[in-house]
C-alpha positions in Angstrom: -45.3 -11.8 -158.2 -45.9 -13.7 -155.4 -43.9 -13.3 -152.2 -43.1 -15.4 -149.6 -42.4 -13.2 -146.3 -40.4 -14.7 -143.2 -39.8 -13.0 -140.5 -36.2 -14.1 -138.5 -35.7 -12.0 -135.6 -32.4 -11.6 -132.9 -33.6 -10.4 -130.0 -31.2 -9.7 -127.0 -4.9 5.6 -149.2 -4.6 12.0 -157.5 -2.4 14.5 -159.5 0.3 11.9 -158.6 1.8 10.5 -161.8 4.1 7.4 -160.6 7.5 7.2 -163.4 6.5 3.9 -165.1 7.4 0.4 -163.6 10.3 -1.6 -164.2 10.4 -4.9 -162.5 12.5 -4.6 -159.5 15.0 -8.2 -159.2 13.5 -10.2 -156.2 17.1 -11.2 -155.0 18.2 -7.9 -154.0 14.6 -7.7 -152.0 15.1 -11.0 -150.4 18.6 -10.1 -149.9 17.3 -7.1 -147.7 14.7 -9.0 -145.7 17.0 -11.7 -144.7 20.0 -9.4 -143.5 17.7 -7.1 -141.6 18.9 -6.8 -138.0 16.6 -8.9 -135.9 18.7 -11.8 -134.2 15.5 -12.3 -131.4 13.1 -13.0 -134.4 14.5 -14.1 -137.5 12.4 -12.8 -140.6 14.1 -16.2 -142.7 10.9 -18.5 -142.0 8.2 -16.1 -142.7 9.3 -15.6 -146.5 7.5 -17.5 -149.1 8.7 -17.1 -152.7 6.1 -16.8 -155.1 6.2 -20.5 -156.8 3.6 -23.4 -157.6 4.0 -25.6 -154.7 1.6 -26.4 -151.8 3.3 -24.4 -149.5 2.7 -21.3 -150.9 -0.2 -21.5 -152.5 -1.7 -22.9 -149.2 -0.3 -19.1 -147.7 -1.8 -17.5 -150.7 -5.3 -18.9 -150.8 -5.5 -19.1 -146.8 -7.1 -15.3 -146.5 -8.3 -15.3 -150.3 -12.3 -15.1 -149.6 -13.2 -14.8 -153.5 -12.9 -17.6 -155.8 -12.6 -14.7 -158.6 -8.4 -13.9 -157.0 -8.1 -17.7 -156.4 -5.2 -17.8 -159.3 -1.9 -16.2 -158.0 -0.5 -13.5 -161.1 3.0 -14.9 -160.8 4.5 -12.1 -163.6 3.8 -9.9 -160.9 3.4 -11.5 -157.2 6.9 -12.2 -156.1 6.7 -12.9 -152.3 4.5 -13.2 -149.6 6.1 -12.0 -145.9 3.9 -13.4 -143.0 5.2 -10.6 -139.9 5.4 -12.4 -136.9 6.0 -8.9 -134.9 6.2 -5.4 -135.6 10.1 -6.2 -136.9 8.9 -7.6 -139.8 6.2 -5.5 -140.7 9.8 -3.0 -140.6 11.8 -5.0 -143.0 9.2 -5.7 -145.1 7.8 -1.9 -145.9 11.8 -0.5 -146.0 13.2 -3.4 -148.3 9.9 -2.9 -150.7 10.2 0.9 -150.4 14.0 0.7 -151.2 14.1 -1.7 -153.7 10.7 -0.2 -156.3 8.5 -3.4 -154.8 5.0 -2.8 -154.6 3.5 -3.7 -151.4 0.1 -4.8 -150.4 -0.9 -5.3 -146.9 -3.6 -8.3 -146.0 -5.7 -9.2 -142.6 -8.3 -11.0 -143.0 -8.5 -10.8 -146.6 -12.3 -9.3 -146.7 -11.4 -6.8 -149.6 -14.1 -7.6 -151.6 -12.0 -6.9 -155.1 -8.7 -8.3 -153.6 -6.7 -5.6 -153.6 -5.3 -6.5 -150.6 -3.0 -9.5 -152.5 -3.8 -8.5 -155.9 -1.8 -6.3 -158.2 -0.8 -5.6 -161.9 2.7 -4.5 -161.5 5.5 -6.3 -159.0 4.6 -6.4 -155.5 4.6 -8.5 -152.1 2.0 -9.6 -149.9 2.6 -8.3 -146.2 0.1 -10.9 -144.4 -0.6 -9.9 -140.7 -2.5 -12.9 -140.0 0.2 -13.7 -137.1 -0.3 -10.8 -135.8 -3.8 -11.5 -133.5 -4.2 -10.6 -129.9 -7.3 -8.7 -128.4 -7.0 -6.5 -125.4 -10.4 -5.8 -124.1 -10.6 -2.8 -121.5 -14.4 -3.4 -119.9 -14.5 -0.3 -117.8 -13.4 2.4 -120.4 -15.3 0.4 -123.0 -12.4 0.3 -125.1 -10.6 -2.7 -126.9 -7.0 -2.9 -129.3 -7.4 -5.4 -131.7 -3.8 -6.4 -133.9 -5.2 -6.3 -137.6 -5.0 -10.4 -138.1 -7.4 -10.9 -135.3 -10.7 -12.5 -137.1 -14.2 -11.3 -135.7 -14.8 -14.8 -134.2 -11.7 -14.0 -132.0 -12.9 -10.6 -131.2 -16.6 -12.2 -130.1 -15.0 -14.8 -128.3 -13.8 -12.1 -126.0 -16.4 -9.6 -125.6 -19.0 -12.1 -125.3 -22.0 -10.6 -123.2 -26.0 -11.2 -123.8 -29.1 -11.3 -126.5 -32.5 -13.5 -128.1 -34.0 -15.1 -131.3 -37.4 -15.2 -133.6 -38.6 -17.6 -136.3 -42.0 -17.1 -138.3 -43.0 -17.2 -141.7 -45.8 -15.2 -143.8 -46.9 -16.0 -147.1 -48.4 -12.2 -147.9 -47.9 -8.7 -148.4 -44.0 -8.7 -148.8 -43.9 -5.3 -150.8 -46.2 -4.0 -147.9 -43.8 -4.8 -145.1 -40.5 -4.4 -146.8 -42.2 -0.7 -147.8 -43.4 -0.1 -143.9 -39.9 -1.0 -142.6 -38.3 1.4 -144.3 -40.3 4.0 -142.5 -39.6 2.8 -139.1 -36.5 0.7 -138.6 -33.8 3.4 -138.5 -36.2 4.9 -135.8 -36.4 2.3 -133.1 -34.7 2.3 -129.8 -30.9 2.1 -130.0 -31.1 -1.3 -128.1 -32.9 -3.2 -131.4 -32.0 -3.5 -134.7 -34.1 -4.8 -137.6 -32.5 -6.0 -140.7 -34.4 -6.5 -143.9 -33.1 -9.1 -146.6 -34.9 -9.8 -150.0 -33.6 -12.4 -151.7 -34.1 -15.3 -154.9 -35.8 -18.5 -153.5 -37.5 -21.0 -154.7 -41.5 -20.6 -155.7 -44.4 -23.0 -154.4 -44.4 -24.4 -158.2 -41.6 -26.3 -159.7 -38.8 -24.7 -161.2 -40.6 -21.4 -159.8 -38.5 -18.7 -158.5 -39.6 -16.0 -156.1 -38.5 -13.8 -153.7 -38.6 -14.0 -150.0 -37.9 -11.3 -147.9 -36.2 -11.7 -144.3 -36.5 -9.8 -141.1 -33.0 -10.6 -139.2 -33.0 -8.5 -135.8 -30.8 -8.5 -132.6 -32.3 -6.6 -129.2 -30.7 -6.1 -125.7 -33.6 -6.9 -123.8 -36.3 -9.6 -123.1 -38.3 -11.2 -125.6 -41.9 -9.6 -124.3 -40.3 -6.1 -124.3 -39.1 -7.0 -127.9 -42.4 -8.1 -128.8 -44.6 -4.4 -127.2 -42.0 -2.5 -129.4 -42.3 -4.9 -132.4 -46.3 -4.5 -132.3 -46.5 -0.9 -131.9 -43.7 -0.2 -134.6 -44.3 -3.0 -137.2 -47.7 -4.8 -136.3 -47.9 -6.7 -139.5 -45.2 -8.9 -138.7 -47.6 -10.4 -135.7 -44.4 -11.4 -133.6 -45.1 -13.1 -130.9 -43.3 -13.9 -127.7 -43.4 -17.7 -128.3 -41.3 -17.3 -131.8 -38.4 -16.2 -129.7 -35.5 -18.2 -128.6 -33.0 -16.6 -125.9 -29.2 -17.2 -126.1 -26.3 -15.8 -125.1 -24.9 -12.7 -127.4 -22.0 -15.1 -128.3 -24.3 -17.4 -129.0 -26.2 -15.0 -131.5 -23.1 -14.4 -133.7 -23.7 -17.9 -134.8 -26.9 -16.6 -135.6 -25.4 -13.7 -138.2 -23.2 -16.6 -139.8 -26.2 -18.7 -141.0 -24.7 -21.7 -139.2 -27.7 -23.6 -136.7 -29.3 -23.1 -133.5 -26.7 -25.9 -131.3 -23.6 -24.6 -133.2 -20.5 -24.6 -130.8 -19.1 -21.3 -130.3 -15.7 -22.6 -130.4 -16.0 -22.5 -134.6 -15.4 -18.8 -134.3 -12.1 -19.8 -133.7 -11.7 -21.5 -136.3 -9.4 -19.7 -139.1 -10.1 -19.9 -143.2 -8.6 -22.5 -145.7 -9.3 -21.5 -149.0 -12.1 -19.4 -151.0 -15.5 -21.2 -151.4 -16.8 -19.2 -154.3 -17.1 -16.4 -156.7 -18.4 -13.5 -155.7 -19.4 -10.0 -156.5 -20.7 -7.0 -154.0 -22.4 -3.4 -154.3 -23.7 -1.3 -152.2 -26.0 1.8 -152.2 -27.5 4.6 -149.2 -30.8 5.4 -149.2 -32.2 8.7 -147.8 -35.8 8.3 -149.0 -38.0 5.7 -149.2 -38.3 3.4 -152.2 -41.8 3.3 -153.4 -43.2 0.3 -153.6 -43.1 0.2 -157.6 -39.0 0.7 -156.8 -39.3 -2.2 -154.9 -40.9 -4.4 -157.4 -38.4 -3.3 -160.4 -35.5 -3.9 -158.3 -36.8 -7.7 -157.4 -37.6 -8.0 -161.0 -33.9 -7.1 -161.2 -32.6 -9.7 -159.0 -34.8 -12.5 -160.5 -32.9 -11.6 -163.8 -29.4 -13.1 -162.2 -29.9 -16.4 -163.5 -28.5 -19.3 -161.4 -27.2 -17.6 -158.6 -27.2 -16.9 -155.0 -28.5 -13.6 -155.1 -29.6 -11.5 -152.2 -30.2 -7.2 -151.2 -29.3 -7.0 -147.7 -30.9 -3.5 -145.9 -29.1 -2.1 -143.4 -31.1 0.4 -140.9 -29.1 3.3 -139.9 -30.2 5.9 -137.3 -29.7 5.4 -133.2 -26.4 6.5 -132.5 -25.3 6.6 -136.2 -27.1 10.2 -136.3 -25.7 11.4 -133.1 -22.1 10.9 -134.4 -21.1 13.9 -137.1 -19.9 13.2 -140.2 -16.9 14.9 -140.2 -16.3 13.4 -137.0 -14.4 9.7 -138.4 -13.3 9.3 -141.7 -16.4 7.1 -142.2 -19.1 10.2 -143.3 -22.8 8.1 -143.5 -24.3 9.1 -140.9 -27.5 11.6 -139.9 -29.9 11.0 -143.0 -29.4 7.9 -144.3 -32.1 5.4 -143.4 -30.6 2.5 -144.6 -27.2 1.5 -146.5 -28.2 -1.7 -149.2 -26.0 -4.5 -150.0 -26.3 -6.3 -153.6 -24.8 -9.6 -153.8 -24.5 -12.5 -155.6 -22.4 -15.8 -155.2 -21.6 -18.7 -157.9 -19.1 -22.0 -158.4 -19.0 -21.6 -162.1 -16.1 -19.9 -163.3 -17.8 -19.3 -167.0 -20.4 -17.6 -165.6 -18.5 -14.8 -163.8 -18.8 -12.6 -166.7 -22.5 -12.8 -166.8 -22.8 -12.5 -163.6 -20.9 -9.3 -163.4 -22.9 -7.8 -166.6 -26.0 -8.5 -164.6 -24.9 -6.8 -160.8 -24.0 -3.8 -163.5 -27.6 -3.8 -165.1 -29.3 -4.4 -161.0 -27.5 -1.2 -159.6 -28.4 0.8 -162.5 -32.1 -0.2 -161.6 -31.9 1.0 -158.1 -30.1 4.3 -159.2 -33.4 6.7 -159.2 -34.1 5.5 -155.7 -30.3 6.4 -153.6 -28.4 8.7 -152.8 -27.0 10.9 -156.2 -23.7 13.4 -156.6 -22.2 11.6 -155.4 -23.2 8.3 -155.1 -22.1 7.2 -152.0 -20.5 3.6 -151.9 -19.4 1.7 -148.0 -15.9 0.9 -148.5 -15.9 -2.5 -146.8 -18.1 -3.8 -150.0 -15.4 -2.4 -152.0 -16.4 -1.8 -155.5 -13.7 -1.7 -158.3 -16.8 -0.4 -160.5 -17.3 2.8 -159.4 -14.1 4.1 -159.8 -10.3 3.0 -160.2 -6.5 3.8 -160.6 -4.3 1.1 -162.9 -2.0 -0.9 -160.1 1.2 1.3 -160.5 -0.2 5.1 -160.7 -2.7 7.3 -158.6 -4.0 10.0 -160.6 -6.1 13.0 -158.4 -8.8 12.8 -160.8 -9.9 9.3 -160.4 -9.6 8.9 -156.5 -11.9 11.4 -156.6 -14.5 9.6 -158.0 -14.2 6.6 -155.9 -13.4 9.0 -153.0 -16.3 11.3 -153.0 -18.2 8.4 -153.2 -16.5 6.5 -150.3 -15.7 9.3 -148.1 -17.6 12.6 -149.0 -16.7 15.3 -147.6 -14.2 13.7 -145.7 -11.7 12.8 -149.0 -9.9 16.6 -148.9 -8.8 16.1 -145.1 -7.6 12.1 -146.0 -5.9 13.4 -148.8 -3.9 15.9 -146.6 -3.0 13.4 -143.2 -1.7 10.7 -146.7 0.4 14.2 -147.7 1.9 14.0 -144.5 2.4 10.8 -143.6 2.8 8.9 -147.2 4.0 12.2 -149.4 5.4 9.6 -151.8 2.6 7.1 -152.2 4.4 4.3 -151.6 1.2 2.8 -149.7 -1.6 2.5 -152.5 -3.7 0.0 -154.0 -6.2 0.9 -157.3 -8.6 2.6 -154.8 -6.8 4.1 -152.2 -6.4 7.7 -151.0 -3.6 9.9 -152.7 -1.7 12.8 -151.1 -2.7 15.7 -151.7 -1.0 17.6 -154.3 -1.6 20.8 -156.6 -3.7 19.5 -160.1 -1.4 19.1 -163.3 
């Protein structure tokens, strides 16, 4: 196989058996939210029945990131409440709660699987997209951040300093991708190195290859970059000449795929609608892949026919491993040397089944070479494959297959703070935490 090599461098909520469900009226729901006491901040204008007009599907579709939701259910979606303050985050959890609705809470819409506005029995969307302002605290290194806030917001204010490489290679991929893994999760906490394989097109017509990206971000100048860069990973022959310095603002641009000039004011700028179908895995791995694993698992991606397809490699280490796992609910931390990233993106919607079937057959290639019992999965790349509950019911059985794998040791002492602050498990989705309650 031939490679082509280029480098791009940054410098700078189980058993709980739910009774089944019987569709709740949506008048007597409405009729709650509307007569809730709030005459400083009516709820009446943020309630948007579930119909076909261009009102409400423009709500609907506004934080929908996946092409594959794009379609509302409307058997089961009655409403979507868009909380202007924390009044009608009130109204809206109490009415549901009261009247048997379902309730799923949206931001940003970044669930990968849409459970955050998806759902098989009767529910509401709670979208917090109003709800948006930033308080950054400089001296105790600290900032609160309302859950509709979008990270273009949150860069726009904390923007500080940072730098930029481009150079391509036409050799030794397998060589470099293999000697990264051995060094990138042990490199000064100031740099990180990102490795991205990915389908492109070959030097031959109607060839396709794979090219494999270096994306890295340093706090520091670009010759500094380059001394550590040469002593840690020579064969990449950076040079200080391939760098390009900006402002750490600037360099978010940079992460977005959007060109060097780009006005940072598009970070503002707030979604319209989903752009494609997607579908997202993810993997930790604690030991090298050999360089064979390496070859099977681009064989693997070269397979997805048609596609954007791309394995992004995420390097751990630095202050990940100084951070216990027991200390956060998040538990990857001290020996992981890098978390993966399968993904692959397409506009045709009768190829989503194929495309699926083939994600399925990729991360079974890469399963000698992660982590095993469990499995462990990053819950922002939410996978509905590893694990799930139906919409309506949260058995203990099943969230702990999805759990272990999300949060590891960690899942028993989530399962008790959801026993005491949700004991009825009204808050749940198809792969969220239960309480904790004695096995049927």
């Amino acid at each position: 196989m031939k490679e082509a090599l280029s480098v791009l461098c940054l410098a700078l909520l189980v058993s709980v058996s739910e009774a089944a469900v019987t569709k709740p009226g949506i008048g007597e729901f409405l009729g709650c939210l509307r007569s809730w006491p709030s005459p400083e901040s009516p709820i009446t204008d943020d309630i948007f029945t579930a119909d076909n007009t261009t009102t409400f599907l423009s709500f609907y579709l506004a934080y929908t990131k996946n092409t594959r939701f794009a379609s509302p259910n409307y058997q089961t979606l009655m409403a979507i409440v868009t909380a202007k303050n924390l009044s009608h985050i009130q109204a809206t959890v109490v009415c549901a709660k009261s009247n048997g609705v379902q309730i799923r809470i949206r931001s940003g819409g970044h669930d990968y699987e849409g459970l955050s506005y998806i759902s098989s029995v009767p529910f509401v969307i709670l979208d917090l997209f109003n709800l948006r302002s930033i308080t950054v605290d400089v001296p105790s290194k600290q900032a609160w951040v309302q859950a509709g806030a979008t990270l273009g917001e949150l860069y726009t204010k904390i923007s500080e300093a940072g730098e930029t490489v481009n150079k391509t290679l036409e050799q030794g991929g397998i060589d470099v991708l293999y000697k990264w893994q051995l060094v990138s999760s042990k490199l000064p906490e100031s740099l990180y190195v990102k490795a991205m394989s990915q389908v492109a097109n070959g030097t031959r017509s109607g060839e396709r290859t794979i090219a494999v990206l270096f994306y890295a971000q340093f706090l520091g100048g670009a010759d500094e970059l380059v001394s550590i860069m040469n002593q840690s990973l020579p064969e990449l022959g950076l040079k200080s000449q391939d760098c390009l310095e900006m402002s750490w603002l600037n360099s978010t641009l940079f992460w977005e795929d959007l060109p060097v000039g780009t006005p940072a004011s598009i970070l503002l700028d707030r979604p319209s609608k989903p752009e494609k179908f997607f579908k997202s895995k993810s993997d930790y791995v604690k030991k090298p892949i050999p360089k064979e694993g390496i070859e099977k698992l681009w064989n693997g991606m070269l397979k997805i026919n048609n596609n954007t397809v791309y394995m992004h490699w995420n390097p751990y280490g630095g202050v990940m491993d100084t951070i216990p796992a027991t200390a956060t609910p998040f538990p990857h931390r001290e020996g992981n040397l890098f978390k993966i990233q399968y993904y692959t993106a397409w506009f045709d919607a009768n190829a989503t089944k194929g495309s699926l079937d083939m994600m399925k057959e990729l991360y079974e290639v890469a399963e000698p070479y992660v982590s095993s019992n469990p499995r462990e999965a990053f819950l922002n790349y939410r996978d509905i494959d590893i694990g799930s509950n139906p919409s309506g019911e949260t058995t203990v059985d099943e969230a702990e297959i999805y759990g272990s794998k999300y949060f590891v040791g960690n899942l028993k002492r989530l399962m008790e703070v959801k026993a005491k602050y949700d004991p009825e498990n009204f808050f749940k989705n198809e792969q969220s935490i239960p309480p904790a309650r004695v096995k049927q």
